[in-house]
N, C-alpha and C positions, 0 to 999 in steps of 0.2 A: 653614410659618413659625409659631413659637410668637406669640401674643397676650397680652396682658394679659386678665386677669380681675380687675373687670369694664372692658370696654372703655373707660371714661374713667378708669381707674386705679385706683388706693386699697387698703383691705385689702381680703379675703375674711372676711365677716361674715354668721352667722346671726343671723335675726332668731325670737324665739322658739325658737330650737332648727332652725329649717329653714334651710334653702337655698332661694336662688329655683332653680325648676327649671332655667332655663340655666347653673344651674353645675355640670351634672354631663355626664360623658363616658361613652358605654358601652362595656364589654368583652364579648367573647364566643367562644368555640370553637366553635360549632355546636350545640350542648346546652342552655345557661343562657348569663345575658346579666348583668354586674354593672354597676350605675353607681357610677362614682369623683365628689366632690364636687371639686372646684379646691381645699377646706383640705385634701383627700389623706384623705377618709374616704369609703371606699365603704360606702353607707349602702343599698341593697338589693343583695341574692344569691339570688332562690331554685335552692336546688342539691339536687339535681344537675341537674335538670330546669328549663325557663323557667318551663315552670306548676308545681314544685313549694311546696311552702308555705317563707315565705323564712327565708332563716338569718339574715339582715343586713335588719334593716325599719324602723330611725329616720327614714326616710323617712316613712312614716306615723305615728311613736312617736318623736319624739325625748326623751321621756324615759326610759322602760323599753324601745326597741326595740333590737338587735341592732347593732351594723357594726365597723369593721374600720379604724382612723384611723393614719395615718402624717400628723403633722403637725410642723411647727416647732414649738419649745418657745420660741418667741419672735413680738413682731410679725411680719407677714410680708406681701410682694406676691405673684403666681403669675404665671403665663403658662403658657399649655397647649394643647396641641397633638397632633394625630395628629401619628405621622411619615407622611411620603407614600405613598401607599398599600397603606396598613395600619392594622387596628384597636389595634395598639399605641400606648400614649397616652401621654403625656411629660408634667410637669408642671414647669415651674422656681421654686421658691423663695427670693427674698433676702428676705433678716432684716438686720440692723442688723452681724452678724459674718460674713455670707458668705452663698453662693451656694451651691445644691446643686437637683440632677434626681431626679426620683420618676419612674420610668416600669414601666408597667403593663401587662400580658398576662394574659387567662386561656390557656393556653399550649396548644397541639397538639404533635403529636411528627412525627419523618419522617415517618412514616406516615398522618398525618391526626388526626381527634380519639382523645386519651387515652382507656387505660379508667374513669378517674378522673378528678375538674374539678382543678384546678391553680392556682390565684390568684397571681401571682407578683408583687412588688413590689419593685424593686431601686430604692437608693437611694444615689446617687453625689455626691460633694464635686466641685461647680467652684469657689469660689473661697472663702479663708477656712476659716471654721469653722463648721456648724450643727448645732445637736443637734437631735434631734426625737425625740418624745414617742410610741409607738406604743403602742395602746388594740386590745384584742381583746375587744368584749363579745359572749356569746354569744348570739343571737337565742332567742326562743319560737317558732321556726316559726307568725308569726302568732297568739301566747296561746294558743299549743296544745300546752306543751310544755315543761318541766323540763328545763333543760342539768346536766350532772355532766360533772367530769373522772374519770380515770381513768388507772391507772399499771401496765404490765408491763415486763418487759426490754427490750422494745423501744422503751419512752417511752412520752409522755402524749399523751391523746387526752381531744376532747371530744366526749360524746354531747349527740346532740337532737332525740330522738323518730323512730330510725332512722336517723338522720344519723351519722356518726363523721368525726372531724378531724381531723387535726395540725398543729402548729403549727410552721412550719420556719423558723429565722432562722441567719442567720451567727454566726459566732465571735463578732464586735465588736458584734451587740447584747445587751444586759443583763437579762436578765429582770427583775423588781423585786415582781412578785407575782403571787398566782394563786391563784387559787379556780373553785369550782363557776358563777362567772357569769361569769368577766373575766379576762382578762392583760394586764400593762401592762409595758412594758419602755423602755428608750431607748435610742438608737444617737446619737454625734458621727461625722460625719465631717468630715474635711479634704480639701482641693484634692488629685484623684486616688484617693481612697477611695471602695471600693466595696463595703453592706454590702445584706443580701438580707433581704425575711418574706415567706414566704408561708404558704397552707392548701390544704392536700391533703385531699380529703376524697370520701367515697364515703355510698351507701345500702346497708344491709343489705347487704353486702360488704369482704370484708376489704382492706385498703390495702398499697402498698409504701412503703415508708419512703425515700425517695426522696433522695439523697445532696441537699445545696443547691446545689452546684456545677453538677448535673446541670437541677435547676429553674431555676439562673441561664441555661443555653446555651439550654433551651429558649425563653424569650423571644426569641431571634437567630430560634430555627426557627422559631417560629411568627409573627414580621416576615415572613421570607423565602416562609411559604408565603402571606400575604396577599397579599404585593408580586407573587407570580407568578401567584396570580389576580386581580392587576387588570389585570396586564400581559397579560393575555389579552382584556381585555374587548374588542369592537369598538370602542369608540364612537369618531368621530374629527368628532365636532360642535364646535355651539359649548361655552362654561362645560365646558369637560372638569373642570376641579377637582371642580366644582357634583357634578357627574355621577358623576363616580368616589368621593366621598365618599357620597351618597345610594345609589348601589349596595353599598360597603361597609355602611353602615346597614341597608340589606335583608340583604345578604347574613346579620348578627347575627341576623335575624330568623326566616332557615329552619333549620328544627330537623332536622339532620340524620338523626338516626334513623329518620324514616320519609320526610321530605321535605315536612312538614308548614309555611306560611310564618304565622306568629302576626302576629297587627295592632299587638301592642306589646307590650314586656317587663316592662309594669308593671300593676298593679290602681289603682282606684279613684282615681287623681290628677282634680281635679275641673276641670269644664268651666268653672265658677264660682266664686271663692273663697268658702269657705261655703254652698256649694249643693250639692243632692242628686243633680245630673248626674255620679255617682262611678260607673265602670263599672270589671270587669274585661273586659280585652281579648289575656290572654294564651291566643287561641283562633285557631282559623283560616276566617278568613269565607271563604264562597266569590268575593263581589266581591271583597277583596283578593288571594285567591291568583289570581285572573283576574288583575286588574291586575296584580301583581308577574311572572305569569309574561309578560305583554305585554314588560314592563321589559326581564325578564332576557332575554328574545329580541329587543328591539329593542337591545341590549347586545351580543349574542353570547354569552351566557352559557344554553348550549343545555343541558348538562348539569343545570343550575340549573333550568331553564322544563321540562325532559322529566320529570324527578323530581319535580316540582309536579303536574306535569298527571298524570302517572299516580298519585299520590297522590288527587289530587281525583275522579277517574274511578273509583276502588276505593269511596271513600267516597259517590259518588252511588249505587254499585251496591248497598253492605251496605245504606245508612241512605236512601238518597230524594235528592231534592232539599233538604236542610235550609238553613237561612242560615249555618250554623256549626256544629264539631264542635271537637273535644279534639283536640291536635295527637297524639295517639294513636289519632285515629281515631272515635272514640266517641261519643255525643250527647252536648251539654253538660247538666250539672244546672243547673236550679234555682237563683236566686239565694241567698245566704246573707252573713249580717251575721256581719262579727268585730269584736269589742271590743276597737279601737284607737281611738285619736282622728283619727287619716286627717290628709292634708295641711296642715297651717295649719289644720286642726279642721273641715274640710269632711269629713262626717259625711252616707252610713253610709261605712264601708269594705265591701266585698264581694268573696265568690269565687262561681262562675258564674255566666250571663246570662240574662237573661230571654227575649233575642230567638231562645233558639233556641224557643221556645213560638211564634213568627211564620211568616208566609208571608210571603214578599217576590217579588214575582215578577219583581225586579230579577236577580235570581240565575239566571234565564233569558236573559236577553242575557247576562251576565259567563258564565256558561259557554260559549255558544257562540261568545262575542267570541273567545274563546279558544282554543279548537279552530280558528277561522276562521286567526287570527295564526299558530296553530303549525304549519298546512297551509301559509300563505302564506310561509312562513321554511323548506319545505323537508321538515319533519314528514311523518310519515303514519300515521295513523289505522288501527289494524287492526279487524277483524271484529268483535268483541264491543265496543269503544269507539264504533264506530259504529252498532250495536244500539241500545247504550246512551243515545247521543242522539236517532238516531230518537223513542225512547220518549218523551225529555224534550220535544221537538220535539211530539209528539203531544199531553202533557201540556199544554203552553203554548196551543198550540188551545185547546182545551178550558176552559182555565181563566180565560182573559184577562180576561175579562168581570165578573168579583169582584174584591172591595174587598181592600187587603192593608196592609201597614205602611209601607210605602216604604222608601226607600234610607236613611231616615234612622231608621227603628224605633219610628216615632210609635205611644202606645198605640191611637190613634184610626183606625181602617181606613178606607178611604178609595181611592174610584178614582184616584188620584196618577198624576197627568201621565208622570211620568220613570219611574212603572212600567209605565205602559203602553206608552212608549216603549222600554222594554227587553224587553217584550214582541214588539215589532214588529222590534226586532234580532236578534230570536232566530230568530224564524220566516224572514227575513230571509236570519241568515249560515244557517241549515238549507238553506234552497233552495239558494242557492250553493253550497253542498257536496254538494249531493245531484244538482245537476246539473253538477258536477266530477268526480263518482265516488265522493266520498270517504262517503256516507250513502246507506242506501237508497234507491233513488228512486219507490216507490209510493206516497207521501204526500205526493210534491213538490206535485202540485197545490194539496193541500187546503192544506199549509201556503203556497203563494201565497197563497191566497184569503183565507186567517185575516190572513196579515200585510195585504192591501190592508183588510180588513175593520178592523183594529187602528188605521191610520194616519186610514182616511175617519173612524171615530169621536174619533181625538184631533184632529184638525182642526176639529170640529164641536164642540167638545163642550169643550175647554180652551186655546181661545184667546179673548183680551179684546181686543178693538177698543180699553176705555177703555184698557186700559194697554198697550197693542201687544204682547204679550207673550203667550206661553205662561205659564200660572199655572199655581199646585201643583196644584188642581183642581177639578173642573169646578164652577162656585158661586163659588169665593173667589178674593178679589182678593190673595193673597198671592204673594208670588214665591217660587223655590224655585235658589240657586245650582248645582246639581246638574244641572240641563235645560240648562247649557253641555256636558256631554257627550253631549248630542243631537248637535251637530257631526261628534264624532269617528265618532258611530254611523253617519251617514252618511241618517240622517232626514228627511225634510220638508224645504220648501223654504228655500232661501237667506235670502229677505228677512224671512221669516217669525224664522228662526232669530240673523239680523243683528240684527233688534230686539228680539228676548227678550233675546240679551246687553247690547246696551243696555240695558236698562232693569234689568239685572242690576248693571249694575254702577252706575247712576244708583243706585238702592234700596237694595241690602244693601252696594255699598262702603263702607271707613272706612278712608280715607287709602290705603298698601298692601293694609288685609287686607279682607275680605269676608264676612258672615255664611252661614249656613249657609239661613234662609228669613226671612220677613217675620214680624217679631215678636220674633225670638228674642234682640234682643239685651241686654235685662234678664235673660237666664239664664245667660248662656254668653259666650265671648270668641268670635272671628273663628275659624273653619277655613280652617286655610289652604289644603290641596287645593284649595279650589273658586277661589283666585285665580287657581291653575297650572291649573287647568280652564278658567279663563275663558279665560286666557294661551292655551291651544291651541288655543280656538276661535275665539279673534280671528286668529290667523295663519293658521289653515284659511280664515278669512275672507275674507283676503286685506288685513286689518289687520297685518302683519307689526311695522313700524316702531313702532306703538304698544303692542302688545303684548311688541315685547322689551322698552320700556319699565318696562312694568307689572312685568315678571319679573324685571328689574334691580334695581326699586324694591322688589320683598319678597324678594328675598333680602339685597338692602344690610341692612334692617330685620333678617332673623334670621341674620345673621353674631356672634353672642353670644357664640357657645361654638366647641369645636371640630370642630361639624360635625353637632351630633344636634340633629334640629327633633320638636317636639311637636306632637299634634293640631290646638291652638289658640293661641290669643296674644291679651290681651289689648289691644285697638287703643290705648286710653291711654298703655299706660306699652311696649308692647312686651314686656311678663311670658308668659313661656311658660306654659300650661293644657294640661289632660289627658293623658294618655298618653305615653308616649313610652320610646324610640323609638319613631314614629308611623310604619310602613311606608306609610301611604295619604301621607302628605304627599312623603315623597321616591319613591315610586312616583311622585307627580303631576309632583314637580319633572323627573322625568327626562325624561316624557313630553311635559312642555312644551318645555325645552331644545332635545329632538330636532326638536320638530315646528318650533319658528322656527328649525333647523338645517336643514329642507327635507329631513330623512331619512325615509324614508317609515316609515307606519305599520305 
């Protein structure tokens, strides 16, 4: 059901040139992921790839950045909306002369993804008259990069540093100008008028010129292939809307080319307005691809979870255990600064991460959490995948006992509670499989010992009497949101783990949402995962009743938009922060949903 934008009414209005982040909707076919703003300006694209350098970046630049604007040429309301089960996104527009629908596909074909990205934007008359204004600026690929058009028999085309475009619109709209940076044209329709723009566009690869009629049916095809995988999905819990939309949002997230699942389709959106917590996250950690593959099999979406995990298992094999790699596979570079002015001026913008220079030894339980999940849903494990963990299994012995970065990528190394805790799950679900069959079983022993050896020292060693709580670690009286997935690991004792959550949510709660540890909340707004973390281990708890509470309560709070949640929020105003699409938050949301649905894990 379509909403109002924003939910108490009025116009759709940038303030300095930006949007708050929940006004924007994402698109994707499996490759690149676009967000559309509610004024009908998709303001990032990187194409063809999620982690290419972008075409459409006023996101970060609204003065000199890139996008793609289909808007009223007049006041206006919106309302906006997924259709049901499907990343095809609908937008309704009245103005003072009529009523008209903007709806949006990056398009697939019968067959699955194009060999080309596809932007398609059709724009329909329901009532009256509305003209609208559509703006084609060419992006810099991130200030790296000179746009030019260009003209043969076959039409015009825009280059951008590899990039080649076209511009395809219907009969009835008007071009009005055009140069080396911009197109600007306008379209009226009337009640039952139906006029098309899209961009076709490829890398260092020649294009088909692509009739419009042909790019208008594909939006119908690529509805119909969303709606038949969702119709597939298992899930028959509770919040099924909740569920099937946060899946849809993962789903934007796995790049199907290799089977790669990115943590978000965006760079450097800040954790802070005006703060340097600007990351790029269009990478693939291996705690998210853990978690999302959990998802997608607690979903039914086995084809989705088997293509991750064998993704994940090539790349522990070429590169190590890393925290993170290129959805191509590859280690990530080295952070680097580009010369935009980044979000509302939250400054630096960046392309790659620092954290893959870290050890996290978080990344040892989310592997094997996940192997464990994929065994327990039916999977199996051949010969060399089970090598392979042995190995890692061996590794985490060994290594438990060193400082690392935590789940959270602190510069400061540090024996962290929740990493050693994922230590102990590792060793943990290893034994279980290896006395299942599914791992060798000559190290089962040692890895018993290490894991008892792992748990007697976080007992000793990061628990506080004064604050009844598992602390971040051992010395400091900080708490740390994250050690509510102690629960689901299946860890230490009840009472022990009952009052750490208390005290979790006494300390870093703020109204619905939750911080991330003790201190942090002069840098950063609330994460919201760790509310849906807390949420699942309250009802493992055997807190059911107030924990659906709590999950009721923050998702009322991020029903803003139509259905894409951010990293963070800030608890004040309810402003979305960082990233986004946020794969880790609606991975969380699902797995809370499930767990106060009594579906097992």
């Amino acid at each position: 059901m379509l909403k109002p934008f924003p939910r108490i009414g009025g116009p759709v209005e940038r303030k300095n040139g930006y949007l708050p982040l929940e006004a924007y909707a994402a698109l994707g076919e499996g490759r690149s992921v676009a967000l559309s703003g509610a004024d009908g300006s998709i303001d990032w694209w990187c194409c063809p790839n999620l982690d290419s350098p972008p075409l459409f970046d006023r996101l970060l630049a609204p003065e000199g950045g890139g996008y793609f604007a289909v808007t009223p040429d007049a006041p206006f309301t919106a309302e906006i909306a997924y259709r049901d089960g499907s990343n095809v996104h609908e937008t309704v527009f009245t103005t003072p002369t009529g009523k008209a629908r903007l709806t949006e596909s990056l398009n697939s074909g019968p067959a699955g993804r194009l060999p080309w990205a596809e932007l398609a934007r059709r724009i329909e008359g329901l009532e009256g008259h509305v003209r609208f204004r559509i703006e084609l600026v060419f992006g810099t690929r991130g200030d790296t990069a000179g746009p030019f058009l260009s003209t043969n028999a076959s039409g015009r085309a825009f280059h951008v540093m590899g990039l080649m475009g076209l511009f395809r619109h219907g009969d009835g709209v008007q071009v009005d100008a055009e140069d080396d940076h911009a197109i600007t044209a306008h379209v009226e329709v009337v009640a039952g008028q139906s006029e098309l723009v899209a961009i076709v566009a490829g890398e260092h690869e020649p294009l088909v010129v692509a009739p419009v009629a042909d790019i208008d049916r594909r939006i119908e095809v690529s509805c119909d292939a969303w709606r038949n995988w969702t119709e597939r999905l298992g899930y028959r819990g509770r919040y099924r809307d909740k569920v099937e939309r946060s899946a849809l949002a993962l789903k934007l997230l796995l790049y199907s080319p290799t089977g790669a699942i990115a943590a978000a389709a965006t760079t450097s959106l800040p954790e802070g307005i005006g703060g340097k917590k600007n990351y790029d996250y269009r990478y693939a950690w291996v705690r998210d691809a853990g978690y999302v593959i959990k998802a997608f099999l607690r979903l039914g979406a086995h084809a989705e979870a088997s293509a991750a995990l064998t993704w994940l298992f090539r790349r522990l094999e070429e590169h190590g255990a890393q925290v993170l790699y290129t959805l191509d596979g590859e280690v990530v570079s080295d952070e680097e600064e580009i010369d935009l002015p980044g979000y509302r001026d939250s400054r630096p913008v960046r392309t790659g991460n620092a954290a893959s220079g870290q050890h996290q030894h978080g990344i040892y339980g989310d592997i094997f959490e996940t192997a464990a999940r994929f065994v327990s849903g039916g999977g199996m494990l051949d010969l060399r995948s089970g090598a392979l963990l042995a190995r890692l299994a061996d590794e985490c012995a060994e290594t438990w006992k060193l400082k690392d970065a935590g789940i959270w990528e602190l510069p400061e190394p540090q024996h962290y509670t929740g990493s050693k805790i994922s230590c102990w799950q590792a060793l943990a679900r290893a034994v279980e499989l290896a006395e299942d069959g599914h791992l060798p079983s000559s190290c089962k022993d040692r890895w018993a010992r290490s894991r008892d050896r792992v748990a007697d020292w976080i007992n000793e060693h990061c628990w506080s009497e004064a604050k009844q709580a598992y602390v971040m670690h051992p010395g400091s009286d900080r708490l740390d949101a994250s050690l509510a997935l102690a629960v689901r690991f299946r860890f230490g004792s009840l009472d022990r783990l009952t009052a750490t959550c208390k005290a979790i949510d006494r300390d870093l709660g703020r109204g619905p949402y939750h911080y991330r540890y003790s201190g942090v909340d002069a840098e950063e707004g609330c994460f919201l995962a760790c509310t849906f973390w807390l949420v699942e281990a309250m009802a493992l708890l055997g807190q059911g009743d107030e924990a659906a509470q709590k999950f009721e309560a923050l998702v009322e709070v991020l029903d803003r938009n139509s259905g894409i949640h951010s990293e963070m929020a800030d608890p004040s105003t309810g402003a979305y922060l960082g990233n986004l699409p946020q794969g880790l938050t609606h991975l969380a949301l699902i797995q809370a949903a499930a767990t106060l649905s009594g579906l097992e894990l």
